[in-house]
BAGUGU-575494 format. One line per 5 residues: number of its first residue (from 1); their letters; for each residue x, y, z of N, C-alpha, C, O. Coordinates in steps of 0.02 Angstrom, whole numbers, plus 50000, padded with zeros to 5 digits. Atoms other than C-alpha are relative to their C-alpha. Example, Ala and Ser with C-alpha at 12.3 -4.5 7.8 and 13.67 -1.06 7.14 Angstrom:
% BAGUGU-575494
1) AS) 50045:49941:50000:50615:49775:50390:50045:50060:50000:50097:50059:50033 | 49958:49941:49997:50684:49947:50357:49961:50055:50037:49986:50110:50045
This chain:
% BAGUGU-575494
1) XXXXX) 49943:50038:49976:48895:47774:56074:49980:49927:50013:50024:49885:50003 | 50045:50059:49986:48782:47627:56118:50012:49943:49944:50031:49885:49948 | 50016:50043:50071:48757:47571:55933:50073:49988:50009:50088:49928:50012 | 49943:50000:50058:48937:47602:55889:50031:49920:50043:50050:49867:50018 | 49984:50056:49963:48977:47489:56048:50002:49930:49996:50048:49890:50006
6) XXXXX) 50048:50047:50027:48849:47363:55995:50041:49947:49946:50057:49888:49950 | 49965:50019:50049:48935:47356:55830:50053:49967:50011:50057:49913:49982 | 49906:50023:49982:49123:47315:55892:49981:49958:50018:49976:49915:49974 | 50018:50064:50007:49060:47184:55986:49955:49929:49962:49958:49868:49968 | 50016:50041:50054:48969:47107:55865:50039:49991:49934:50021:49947:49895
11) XXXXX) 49957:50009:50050:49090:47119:55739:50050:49949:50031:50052:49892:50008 | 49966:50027:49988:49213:47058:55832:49977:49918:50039:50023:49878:50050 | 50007:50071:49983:49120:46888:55904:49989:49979:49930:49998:49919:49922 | 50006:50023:50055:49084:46879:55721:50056:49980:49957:50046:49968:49898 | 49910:50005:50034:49282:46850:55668:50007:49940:50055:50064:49917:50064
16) XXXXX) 49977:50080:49941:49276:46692:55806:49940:49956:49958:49949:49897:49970 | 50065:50051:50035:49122:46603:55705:50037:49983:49938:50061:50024:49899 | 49954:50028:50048:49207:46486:55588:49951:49968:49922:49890:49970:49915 | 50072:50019:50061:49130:46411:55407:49967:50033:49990:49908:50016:49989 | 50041:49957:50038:49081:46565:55343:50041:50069:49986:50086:50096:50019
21) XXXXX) 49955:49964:50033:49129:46691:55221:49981:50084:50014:49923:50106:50019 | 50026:49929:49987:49141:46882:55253:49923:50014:49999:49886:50020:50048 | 50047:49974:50009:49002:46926:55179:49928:49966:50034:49882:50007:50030 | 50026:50042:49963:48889:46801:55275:50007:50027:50075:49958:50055:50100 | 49983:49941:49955:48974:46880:55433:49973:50072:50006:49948:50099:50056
26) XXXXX) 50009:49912:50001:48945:47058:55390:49922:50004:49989:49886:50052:50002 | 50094:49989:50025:48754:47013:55328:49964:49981:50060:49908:50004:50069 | 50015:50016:49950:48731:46933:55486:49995:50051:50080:49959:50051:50130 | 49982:49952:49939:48803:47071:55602:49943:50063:50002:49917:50086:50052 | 50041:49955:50022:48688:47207:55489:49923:49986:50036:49898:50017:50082
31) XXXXX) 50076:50036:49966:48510:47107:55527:50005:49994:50063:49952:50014:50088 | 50006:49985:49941:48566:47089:55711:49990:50079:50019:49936:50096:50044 | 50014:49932:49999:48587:47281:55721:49950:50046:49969:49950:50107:49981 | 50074:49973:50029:48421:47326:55622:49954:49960:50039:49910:49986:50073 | 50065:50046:49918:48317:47202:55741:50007:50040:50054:49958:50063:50083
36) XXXXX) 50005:49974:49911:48379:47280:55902:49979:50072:49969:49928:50097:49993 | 50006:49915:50000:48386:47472:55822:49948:50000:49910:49985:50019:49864 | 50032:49988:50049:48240:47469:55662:50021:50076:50000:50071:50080:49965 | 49996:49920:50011:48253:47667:55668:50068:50037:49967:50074:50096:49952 | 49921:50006:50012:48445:47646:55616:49995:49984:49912:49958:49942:49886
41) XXXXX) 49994:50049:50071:48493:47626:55423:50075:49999:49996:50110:50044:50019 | 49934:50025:50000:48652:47558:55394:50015:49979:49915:49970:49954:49880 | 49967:50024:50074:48739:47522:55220:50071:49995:49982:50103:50048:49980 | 49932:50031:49996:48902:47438:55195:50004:49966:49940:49965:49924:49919 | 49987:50059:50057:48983:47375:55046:50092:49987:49984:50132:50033:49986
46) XXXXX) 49925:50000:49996:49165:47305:55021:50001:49944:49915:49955:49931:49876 | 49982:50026:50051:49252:47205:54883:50059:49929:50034:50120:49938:50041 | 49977:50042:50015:49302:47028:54918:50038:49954:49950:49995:49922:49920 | 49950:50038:50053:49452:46927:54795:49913:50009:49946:49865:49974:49931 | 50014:49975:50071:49376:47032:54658:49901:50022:49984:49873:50054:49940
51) XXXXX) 50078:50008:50002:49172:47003:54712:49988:50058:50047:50013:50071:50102 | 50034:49939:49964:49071:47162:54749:49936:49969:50057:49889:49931:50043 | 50072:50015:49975:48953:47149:54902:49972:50087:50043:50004:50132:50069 | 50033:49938:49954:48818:47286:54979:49970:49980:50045:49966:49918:50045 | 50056:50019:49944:48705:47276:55126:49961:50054:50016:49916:50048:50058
């Protein structure tokens, strides 16, 4: 519950940080949550106006 917690708020101060594009956001939020929790694997991928991204 911790992580998932973790997550929400970091997602969501990450939608107030301006001059930068999703994926910049989302790559940013990933590396904060593997620093605090290494033992964690995480993998996320979405589709931006037509551009594939993974993490």
């Amino acid at each position: 519950m911790k992580i998932i917690t973790s997550f929400l708020i970091l997602l969501l101060s990450g939608q107030f940080v301006s001059a930068q594009s999703a994926a910049k956001k989302i790559d940013s939020i990933c590396k904060s949550i593997s620093n605090k929790n290494p033992e964690i694997g995480i993998s996320i991928g979405f589709v931006e106006n037509g551009k594939e991204y993974f993490f």
